[in-house]
C-alpha positions, 0 to 999 in steps of 0.5 A: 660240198661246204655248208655255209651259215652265218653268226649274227649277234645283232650289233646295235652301232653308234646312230642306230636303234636297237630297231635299225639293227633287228630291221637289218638282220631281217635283211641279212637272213633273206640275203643269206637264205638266198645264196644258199647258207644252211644255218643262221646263228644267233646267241644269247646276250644279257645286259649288254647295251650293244645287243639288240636282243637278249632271247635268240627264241624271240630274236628267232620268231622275228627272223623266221617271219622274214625267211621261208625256211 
C-alpha cells in the first residue's frame, strides 16, 4: 500500500487574505484527513509576501485544532 500525504505552503493568492488562505488550509487537511492521507506537510518560509505564515509550529497549532489526528 502507497501512503500518501500532502505539501501545503499556504499560497496567499491575488484577492485574498493571508486569513483566506489559512481558513482554506484548515479545509484542506479535514479533506485530506478524510480520504486517508498519512501526513500533511507544511514548511518554513520567511519574509516571503505570498505565504501565509512563517512558523510551521504555529501554522501546525491551527491545523491540529481543525483534524482529529
Amino acid at each position: 500500500m502507497i501512503k500518501l500525504g500532502v505539501l501545503d505552503q499556504v499560497y496567499v493568492s491575488e484577492g485574498r487574505t493571508a486569513m483566506d488562505s489559512l481558513k482554506e488550509a484548515a479545509r484542506l487537511a479535514q479533506v485530506t484527513e478524510a480520504l486517508g492521507y498519512t501526513r500533511y506537510w507544511v514548511s518554513e518560509h520567511h519574509a516571503f509576501p505570498a505565504i501565509a505564515f512563517s512558523s510551521p509550529e504555529v501554522l501546525i497549532a491551527h491545523l491540529a485544532a481543525a483534524t482529529s489526528r
